[in-house]
C-alpha positions as CSV (number, residue, x, y, z in Angstrom):
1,X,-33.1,32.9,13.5
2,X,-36.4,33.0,12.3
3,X,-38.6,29.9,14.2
4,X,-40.9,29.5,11.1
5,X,-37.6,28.3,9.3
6,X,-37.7,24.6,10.9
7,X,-40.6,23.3,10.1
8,X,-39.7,19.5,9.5
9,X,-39.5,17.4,11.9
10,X,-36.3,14.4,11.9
11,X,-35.2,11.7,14.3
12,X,-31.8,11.0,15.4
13,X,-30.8,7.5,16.2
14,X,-27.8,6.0,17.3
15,X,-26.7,2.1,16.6
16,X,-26.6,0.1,19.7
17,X,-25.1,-3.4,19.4
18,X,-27.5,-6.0,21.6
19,X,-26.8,-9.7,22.3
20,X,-29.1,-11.9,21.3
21,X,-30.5,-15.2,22.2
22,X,-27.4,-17.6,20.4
23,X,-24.7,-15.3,22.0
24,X,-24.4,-13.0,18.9
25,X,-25.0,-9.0,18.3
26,X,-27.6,-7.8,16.6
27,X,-27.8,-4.0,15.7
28,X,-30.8,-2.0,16.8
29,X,-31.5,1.8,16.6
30,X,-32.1,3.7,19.5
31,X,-33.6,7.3,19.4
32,X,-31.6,10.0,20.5
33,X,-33.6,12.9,19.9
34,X,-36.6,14.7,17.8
35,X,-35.9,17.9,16.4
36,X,-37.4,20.6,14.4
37,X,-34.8,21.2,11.0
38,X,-34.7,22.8,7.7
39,X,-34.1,19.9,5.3
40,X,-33.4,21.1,2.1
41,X,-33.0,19.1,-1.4
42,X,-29.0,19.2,-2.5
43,X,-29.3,16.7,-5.0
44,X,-31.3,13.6,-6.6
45,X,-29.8,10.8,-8.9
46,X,-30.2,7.7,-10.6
47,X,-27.8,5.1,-11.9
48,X,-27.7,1.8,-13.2
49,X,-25.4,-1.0,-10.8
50,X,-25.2,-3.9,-11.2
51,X,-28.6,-4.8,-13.0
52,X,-30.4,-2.1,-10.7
53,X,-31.9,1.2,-11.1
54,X,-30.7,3.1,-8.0
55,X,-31.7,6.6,-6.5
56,X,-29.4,8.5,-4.3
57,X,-31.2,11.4,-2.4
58,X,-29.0,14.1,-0.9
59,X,-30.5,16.6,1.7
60,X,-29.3,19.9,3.5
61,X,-30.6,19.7,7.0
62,X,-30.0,22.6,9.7
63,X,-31.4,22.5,13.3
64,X,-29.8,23.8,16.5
65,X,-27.6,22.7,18.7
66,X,-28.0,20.3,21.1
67,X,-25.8,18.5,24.3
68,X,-25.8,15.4,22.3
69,X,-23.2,15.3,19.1
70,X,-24.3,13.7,15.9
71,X,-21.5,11.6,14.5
72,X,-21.2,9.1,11.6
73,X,-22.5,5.9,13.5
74,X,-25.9,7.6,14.2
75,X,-29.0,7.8,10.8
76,X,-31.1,10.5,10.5
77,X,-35.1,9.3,9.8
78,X,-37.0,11.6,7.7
79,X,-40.0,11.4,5.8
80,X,-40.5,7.8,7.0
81,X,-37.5,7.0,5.4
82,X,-33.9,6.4,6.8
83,X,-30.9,8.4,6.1
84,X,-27.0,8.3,6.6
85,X,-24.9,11.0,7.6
86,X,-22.3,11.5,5.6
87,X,-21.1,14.9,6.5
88,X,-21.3,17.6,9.9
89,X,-20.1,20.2,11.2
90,X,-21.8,22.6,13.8
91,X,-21.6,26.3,14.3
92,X,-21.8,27.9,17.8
93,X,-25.4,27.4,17.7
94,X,-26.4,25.0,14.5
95,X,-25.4,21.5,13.4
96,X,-25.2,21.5,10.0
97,X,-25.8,18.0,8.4
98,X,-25.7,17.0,5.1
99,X,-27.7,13.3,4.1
100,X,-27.9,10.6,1.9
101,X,-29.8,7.5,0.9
């Protein structure tokens, strides 16, 4: 595993459901962890719905394992912008996500 091969850094967050003031639940973020990953372009398109122009962004991302498991209820923030996971699996020592926006 060759250390110069992460060299992005991502955010993991988790939603948490809060109450709020009128006795409601809001959803907020919360951080799990920073990591160093490989994040790697899969795929970029662009379609027309519904009178819009949308882009969907697909990344690769590898980093290494840690005590807290990624699922599909946490995001992935990169590059400022945020990011869904839509699929994992981990190794004995890499998680292996792939990302989409």
């Amino acid at each position: 595993m060759r250390p110069t091969k992460y060299n992005k850094r991502i955010t993991v967050q988790k939603r948490t459901k809060d109450e709020n003031e009128i006795g409601g639940w809001s959803n907020t973020w919360s951080t799990l962890y920073n990591s160093w990953a490989s994040v790697k372009s899969a795929s970029w398109t662009k379609k027309m719905e519904y009178g819009q122009l949308n882009y969907t962004q697909v990344y690769e991302v590898e980093m290494r394992k840690r005590n807290i498991n990624v699922d599909s209820d946490c995001r992935v923030v990169y590059d400022n912008n945020n990011y869904q996971i839509v699929d994992y699996y981990m190794d004995d020592d890499r998680v292996y996500l792939t990302i989409a926006r």
